[in-house]
RODRENNU-792745 format. One record per residue (C-alpha): residue in one letter; x, y, z. Coordinates in steps of 0.001 Angstrom, whole numbers, m for minus. Each point is the difference from the previous one (the first is absolute). Layout:
BEGIN
+----+---------+---------+---------+
| aa |    east |   north |      up |
+----+---------+---------+---------+
|  a |       X |       Y |       Z |
...
+----+---------+---------+---------+
# end
This chain:
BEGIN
+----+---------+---------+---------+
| aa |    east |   north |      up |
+----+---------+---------+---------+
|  x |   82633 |   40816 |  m44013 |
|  x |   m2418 |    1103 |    2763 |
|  x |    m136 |   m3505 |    1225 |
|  x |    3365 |    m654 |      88 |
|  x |     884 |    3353 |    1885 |
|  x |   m2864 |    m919 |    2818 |
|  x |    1959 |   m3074 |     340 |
|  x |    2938 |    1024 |     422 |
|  x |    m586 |    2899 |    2763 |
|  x |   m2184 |   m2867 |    1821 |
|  x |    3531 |   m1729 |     m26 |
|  x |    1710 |    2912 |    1257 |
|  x |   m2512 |     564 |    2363 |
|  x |     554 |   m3477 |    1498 |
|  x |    3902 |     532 |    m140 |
|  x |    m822 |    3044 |    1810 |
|  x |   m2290 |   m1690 |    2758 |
|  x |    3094 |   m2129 |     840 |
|  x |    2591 |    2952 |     m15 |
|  x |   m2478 |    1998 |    2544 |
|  x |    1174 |   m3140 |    2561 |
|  x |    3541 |     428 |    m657 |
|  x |    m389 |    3963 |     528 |
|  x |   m1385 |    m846 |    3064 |
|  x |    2680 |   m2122 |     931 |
|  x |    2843 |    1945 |     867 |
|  x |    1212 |     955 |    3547 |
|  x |    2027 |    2846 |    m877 |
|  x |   m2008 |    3292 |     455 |
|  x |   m3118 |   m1719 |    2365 |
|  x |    m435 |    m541 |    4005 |
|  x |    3067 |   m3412 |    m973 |
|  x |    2296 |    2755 |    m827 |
|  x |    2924 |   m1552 |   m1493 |
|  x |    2771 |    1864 |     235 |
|  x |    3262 |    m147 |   m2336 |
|  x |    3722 |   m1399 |    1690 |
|  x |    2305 |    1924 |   m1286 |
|  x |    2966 |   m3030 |     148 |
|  x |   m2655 |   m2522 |    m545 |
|  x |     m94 |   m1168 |   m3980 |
|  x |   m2957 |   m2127 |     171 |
|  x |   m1993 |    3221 |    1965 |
|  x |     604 |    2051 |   m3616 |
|  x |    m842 |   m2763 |   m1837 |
|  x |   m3283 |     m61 |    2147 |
|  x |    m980 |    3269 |     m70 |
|  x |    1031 |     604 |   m3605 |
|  x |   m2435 |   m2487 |    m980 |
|  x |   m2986 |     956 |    1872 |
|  x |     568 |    3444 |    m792 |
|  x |     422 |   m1000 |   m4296 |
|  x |   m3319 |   m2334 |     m61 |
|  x |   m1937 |    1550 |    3225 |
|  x |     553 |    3599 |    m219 |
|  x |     452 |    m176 |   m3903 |
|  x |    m965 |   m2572 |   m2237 |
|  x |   m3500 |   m1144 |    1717 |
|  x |    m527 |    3925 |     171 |
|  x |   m1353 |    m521 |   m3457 |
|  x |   m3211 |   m2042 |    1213 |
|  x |   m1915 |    2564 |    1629 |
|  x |     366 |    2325 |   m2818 |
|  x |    m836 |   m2787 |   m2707 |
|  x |   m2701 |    m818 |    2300 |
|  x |   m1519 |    3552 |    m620 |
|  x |     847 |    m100 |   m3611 |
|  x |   m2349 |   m3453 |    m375 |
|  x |   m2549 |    1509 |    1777 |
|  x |    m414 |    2968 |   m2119 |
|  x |     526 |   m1888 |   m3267 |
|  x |   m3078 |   m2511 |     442 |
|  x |   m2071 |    2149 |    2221 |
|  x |    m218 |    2109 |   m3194 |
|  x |    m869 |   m2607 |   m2188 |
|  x |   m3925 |     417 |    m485 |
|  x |    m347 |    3210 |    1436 |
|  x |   m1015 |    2904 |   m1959 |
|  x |    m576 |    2252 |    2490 |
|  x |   m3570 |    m179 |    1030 |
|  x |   m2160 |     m49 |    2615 |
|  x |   m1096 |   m4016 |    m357 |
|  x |    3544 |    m791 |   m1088 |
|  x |    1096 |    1773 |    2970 |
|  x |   m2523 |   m1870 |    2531 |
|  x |     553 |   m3418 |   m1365 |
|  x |    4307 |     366 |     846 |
|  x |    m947 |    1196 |    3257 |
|  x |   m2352 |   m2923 |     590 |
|  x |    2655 |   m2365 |   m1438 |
|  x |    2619 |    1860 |    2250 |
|  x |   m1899 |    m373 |    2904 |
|  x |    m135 |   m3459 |    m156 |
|  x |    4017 |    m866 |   m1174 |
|  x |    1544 |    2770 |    2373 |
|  x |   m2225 |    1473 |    2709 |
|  x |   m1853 |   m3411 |    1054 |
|  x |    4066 |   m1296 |     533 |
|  x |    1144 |    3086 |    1591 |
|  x |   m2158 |     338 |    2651 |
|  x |    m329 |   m3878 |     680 |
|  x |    4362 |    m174 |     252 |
|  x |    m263 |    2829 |    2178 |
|  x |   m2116 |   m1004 |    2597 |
|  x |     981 |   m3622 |     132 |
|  x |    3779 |    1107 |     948 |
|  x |   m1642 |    2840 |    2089 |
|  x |   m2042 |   m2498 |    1982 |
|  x |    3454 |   m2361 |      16 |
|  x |    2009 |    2415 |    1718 |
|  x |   m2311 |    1080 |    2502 |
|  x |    m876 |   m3827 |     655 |
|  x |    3707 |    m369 |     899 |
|  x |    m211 |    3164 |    2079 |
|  x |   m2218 |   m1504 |    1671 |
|  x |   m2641 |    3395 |    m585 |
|  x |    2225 |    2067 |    1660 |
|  x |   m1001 |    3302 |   m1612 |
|  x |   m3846 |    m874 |     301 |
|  x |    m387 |    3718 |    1264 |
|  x |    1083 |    1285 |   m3272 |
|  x |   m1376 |   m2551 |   m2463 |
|  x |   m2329 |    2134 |   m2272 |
|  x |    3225 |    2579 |    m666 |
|  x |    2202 |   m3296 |    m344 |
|  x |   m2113 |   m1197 |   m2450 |
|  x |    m194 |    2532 |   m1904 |
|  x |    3762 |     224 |    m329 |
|  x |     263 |   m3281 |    m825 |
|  x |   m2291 |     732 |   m3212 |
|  x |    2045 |    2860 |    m629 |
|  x |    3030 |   m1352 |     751 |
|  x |    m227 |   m3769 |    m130 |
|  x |    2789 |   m2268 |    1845 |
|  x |     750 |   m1842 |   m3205 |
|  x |    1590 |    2926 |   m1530 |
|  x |    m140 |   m1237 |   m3431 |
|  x |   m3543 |     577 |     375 |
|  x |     910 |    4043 |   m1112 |
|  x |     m38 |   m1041 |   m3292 |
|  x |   m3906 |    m913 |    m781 |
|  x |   m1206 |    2833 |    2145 |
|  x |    1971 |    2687 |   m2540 |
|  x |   m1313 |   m2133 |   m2777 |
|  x |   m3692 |     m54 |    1394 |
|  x |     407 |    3916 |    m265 |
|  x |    1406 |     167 |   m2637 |
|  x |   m3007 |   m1796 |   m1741 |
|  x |   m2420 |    2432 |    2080 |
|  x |    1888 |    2755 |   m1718 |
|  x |     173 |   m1394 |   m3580 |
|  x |   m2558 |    2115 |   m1684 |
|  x |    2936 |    2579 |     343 |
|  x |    2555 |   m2072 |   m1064 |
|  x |   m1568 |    m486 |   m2991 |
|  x |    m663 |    3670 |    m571 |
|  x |    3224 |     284 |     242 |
|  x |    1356 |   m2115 |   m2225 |
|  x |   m2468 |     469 |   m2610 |
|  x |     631 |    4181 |     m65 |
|  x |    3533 |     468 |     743 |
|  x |    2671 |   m1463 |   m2900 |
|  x |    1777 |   m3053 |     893 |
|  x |    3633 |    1377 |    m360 |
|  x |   m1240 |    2991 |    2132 |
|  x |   m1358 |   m2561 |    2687 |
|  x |    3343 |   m2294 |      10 |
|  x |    2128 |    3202 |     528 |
|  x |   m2229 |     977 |    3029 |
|  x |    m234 |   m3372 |    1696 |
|  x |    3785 |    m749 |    m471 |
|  x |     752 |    3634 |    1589 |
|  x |   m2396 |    m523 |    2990 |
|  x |    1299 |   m3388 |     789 |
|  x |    3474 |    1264 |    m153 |
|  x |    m458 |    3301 |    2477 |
|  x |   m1537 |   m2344 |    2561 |
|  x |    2970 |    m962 |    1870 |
|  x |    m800 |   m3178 |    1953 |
|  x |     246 |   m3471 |   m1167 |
|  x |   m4044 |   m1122 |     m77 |
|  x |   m2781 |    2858 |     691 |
|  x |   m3387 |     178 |    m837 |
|  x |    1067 |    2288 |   m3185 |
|  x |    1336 |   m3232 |   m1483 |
|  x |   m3064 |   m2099 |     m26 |
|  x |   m1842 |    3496 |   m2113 |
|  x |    2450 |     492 |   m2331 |
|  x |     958 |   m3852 |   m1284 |
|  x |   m4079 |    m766 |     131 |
|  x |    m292 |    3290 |   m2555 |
|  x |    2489 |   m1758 |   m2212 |
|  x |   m1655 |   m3422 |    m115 |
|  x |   m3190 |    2097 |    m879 |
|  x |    1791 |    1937 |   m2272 |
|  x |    1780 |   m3065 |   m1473 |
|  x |   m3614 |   m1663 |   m1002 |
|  x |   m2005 |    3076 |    m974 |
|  x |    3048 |    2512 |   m2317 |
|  x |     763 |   m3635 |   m1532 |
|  x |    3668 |   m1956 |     702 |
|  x |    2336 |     725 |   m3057 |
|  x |    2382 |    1953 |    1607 |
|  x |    1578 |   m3197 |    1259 |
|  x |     275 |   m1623 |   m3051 |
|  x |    2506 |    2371 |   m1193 |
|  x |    2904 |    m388 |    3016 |
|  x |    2789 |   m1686 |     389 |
|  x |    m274 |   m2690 |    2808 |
|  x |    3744 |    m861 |     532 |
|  x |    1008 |    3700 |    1082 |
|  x |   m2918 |      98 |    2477 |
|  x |     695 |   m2997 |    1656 |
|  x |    3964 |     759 |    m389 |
|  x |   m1158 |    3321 |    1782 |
|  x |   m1396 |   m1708 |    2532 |
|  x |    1859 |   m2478 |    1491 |
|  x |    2916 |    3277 |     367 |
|  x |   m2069 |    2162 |    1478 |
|  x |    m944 |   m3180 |    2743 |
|  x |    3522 |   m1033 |     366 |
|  x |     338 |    3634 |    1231 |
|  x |   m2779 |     473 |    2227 |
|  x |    1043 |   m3043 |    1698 |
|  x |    3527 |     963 |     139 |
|  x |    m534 |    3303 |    1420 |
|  x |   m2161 |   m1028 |    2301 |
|  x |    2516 |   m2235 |    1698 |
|  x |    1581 |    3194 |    1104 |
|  x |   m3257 |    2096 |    1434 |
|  x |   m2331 |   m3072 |    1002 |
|  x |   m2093 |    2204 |    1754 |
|  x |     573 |    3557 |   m1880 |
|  x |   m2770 |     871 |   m2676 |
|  x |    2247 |    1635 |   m2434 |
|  x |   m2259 |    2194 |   m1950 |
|  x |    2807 |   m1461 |   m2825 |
|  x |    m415 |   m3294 |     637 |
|  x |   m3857 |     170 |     403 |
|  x |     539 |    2161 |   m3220 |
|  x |    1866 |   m3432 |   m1927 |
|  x |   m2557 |   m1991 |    1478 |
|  x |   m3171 |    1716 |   m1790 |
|  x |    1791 |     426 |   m2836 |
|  x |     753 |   m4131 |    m371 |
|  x |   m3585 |    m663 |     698 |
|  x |   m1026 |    2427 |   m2948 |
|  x |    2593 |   m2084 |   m2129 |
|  x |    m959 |   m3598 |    1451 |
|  x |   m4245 |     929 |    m439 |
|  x |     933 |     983 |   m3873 |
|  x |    2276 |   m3182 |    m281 |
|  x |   m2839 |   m2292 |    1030 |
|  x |   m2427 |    2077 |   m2043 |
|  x |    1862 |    m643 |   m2880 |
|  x |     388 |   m3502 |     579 |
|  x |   m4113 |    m225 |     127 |
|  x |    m935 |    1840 |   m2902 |
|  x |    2927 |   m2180 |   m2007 |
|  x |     630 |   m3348 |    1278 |
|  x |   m2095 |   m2865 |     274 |
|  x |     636 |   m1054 |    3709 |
|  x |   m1685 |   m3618 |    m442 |
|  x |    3539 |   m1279 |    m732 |
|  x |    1321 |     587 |    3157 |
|  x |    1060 |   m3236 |    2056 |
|  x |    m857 |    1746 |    3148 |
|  x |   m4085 |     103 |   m1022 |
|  x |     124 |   m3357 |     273 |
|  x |     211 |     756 |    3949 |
|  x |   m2545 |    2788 |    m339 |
|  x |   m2656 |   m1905 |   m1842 |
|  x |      92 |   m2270 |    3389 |
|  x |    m446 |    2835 |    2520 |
|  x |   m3711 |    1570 |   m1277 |
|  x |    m798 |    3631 |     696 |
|  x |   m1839 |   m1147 |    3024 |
|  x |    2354 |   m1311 |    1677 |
|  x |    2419 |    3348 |   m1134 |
|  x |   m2100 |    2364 |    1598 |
|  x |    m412 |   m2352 |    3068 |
|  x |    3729 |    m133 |     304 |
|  x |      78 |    3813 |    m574 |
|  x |   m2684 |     631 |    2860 |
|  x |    1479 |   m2289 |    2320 |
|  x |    3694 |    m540 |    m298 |
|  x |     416 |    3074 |    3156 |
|  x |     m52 |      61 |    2604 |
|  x |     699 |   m4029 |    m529 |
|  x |    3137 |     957 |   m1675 |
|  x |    1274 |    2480 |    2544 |
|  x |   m1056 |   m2391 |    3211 |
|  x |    2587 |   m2959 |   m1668 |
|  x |    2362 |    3074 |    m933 |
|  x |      64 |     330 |    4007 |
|  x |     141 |   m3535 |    1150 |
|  x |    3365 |    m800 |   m2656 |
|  x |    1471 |    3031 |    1997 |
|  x |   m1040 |   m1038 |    3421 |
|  x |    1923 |   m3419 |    m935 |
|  x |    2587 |     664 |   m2588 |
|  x |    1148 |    3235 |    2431 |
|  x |    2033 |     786 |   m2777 |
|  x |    1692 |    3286 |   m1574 |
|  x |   m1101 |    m240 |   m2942 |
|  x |   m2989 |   m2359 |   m2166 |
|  x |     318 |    m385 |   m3156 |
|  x |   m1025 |   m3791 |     249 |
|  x |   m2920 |    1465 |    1845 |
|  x |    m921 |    2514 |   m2917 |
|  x |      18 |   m2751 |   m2906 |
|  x |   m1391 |   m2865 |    2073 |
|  x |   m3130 |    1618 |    1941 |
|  x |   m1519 |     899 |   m3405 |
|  x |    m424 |   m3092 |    m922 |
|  x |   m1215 |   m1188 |    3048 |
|  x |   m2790 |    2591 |     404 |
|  x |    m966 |   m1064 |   m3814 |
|  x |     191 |   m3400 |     731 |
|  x |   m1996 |     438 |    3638 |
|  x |   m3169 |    2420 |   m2172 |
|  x |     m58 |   m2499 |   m2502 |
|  x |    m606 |   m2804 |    2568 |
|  x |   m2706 |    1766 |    1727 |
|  x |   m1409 |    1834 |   m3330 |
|  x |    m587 |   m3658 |   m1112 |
|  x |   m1654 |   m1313 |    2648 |
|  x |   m2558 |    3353 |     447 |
|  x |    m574 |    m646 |   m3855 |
|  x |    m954 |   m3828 |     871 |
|  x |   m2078 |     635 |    3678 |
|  x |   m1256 |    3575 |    m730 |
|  x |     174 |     997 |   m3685 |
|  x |   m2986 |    2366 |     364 |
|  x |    2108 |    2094 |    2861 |
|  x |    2970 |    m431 |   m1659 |
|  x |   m1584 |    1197 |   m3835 |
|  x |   m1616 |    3437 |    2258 |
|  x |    2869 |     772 |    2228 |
|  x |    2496 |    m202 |   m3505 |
|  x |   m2164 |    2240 |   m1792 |
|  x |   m1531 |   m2814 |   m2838 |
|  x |    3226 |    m751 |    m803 |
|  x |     527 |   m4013 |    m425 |
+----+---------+---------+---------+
# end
């Protein structure tokens, strides 16, 4: 069963991988700023979409992303010293070696284009950009990195406090912090992938699949649909509906690893052609490529609304990393094996 459970969340975690491009697709809610007209039925239609699969459904990645983490950066660990130094080591080469390397190549991009304006400034600019790196996405393996710096306490944690005790807390911290993706997030769904591997998994053998995902897709229809009518008011309510669908969507998928046997799926067959390499290369690099063609369809289009825009450019961006992650993995596979953290 172990097997088939890594297997599957590596499946979800390439799903996810994808979904993070769509997330970052939208132009509602971002410097595009689409903006809904009111007589216009193809606007709704628009917005309605990018705000169900955007600002909803892809919502789910991060937070599965965390859960992964936590589930196999537990496996092997038992809490000591050496086990402790060897996942930093290993860390340090799949996470930190690619964070700082993405970070400074699109730091040294957008000064290039600057033309070194800021040269006055550089050492505080540079810092920023390691703190805050221009490809945003980039937020994501710098909470993880310490996250695995702080894992000694995680597993104290886990290991001293009962796991029905530790759901209820996590679920009620996530839920009092009112905003849609905080740093709060990326602690509490990396405690429950610990949690999930080290207090054992039957819990989700035991639920019933068809009202969680029946849950789900209501609560999203209503996010969405309230949303059409305060696009840019954070509801406490609505941000409220939100958490509590990703709490039901995280347990849906859960269940569906611990129970199904995912090799069936059609959709692999796809997968099993795009390798992790090139999934964490698409992850690392898809912004700001993403958001520069995001700006040229605009420039030309000078439309409304962009709905073609938000399906197509996706698929582009995939299509455009793929293209160069191949040829880096035929001219300079050494490069290209460091800067994606071993991953082939």
């Amino acid at each position: 069963m172990e097997k088939r459970v890594s297997n599957n969340f590596r499946f979800i975690s390439s799903l996810s991988m994808i979904g993070i491009v769509f997330l970052n697709s939208k132009f509602i809610r971002s410097r595009w700023n689409e903006t809904l007209i009111e007589n216009d039925p193809i606007s709704w239609i628009s917005i309605f979409f990018q705000l169900l699969i955007s600002e909803q459904i892809t919502r789910l990645c991060v937070p599965l992303f965390f859960v992964i983490s936590g589930y196999f950066f537990f496996k092997n660990y038992d809490g000591s010293i050496q086990a402790y130094y060897i996942k930093l080591k290993s860390r340090f080469k799949t996470i930190l070696i690619p964070y700082l390397f993405w970070c400074l190549f699109w730091f040294a991009i957008y000064n290039l284009f600057s033309q070194f304006q800021h040269l006055d400034s550089f050492p505080l600019a540079l810092i920023d950009a390691l703190v805050n790196p221009i490809p945003f996405q980039l937020w994501f393996l710098k909470d993880l990195m310490a996250l695995v710096f702080f894992s000694p306490l995680v597993y104290f944690l886990i290991t001293k406090i009962k796991q029905h005790y530790l759901f209820i807390a996590l679920l009620m911290v996530y839920l009092l912090d009112f905003s849609i993706r905080s740093h709060i997030d990326s602690i509490v769904f990396f405690l429950l992938g610990a949690s999930l591997f080290l207090s054992g998994n039957k819990w989700f053998l035991k639920q019933n699949i068809k009202i969680y995902l029946c849950a789900y897709t209501i609560l999203s229809l209503i996010f969405a649909f309230l949303n059409l009518y305060s696009l840019y008011v954070n509801h406490t309510f609505i941000v409220l509906i939100h958490k509590i669908s990703v709490i039901i969507g995280i347990l849906t998928i859960l269940y569906s690893v611990f129970n199904f046997d995912m090799n069936h799926l059609s959709f692999k067959l796809l997968l099993n052609k795009l390798s992790a390499g090139y999934l964490f290369f698409l992850f690392a690099s898809h912004e700001p490529l993403l958001s520069f063609l995001k700006s040229g369809f605009v420039m030309y289009f000078k439309s409304s609304f962009n709905l073609l825009g938000y399906f197509l450019l996706p698929l582009i961006t995939i299509f455009i990393t793929y293209i160069i992650y191949f040829v880096l993995r035929k001219k300079l596979s050494c490069i290209l094996f460091l800067i994606n953290g071993n991953r082939q």
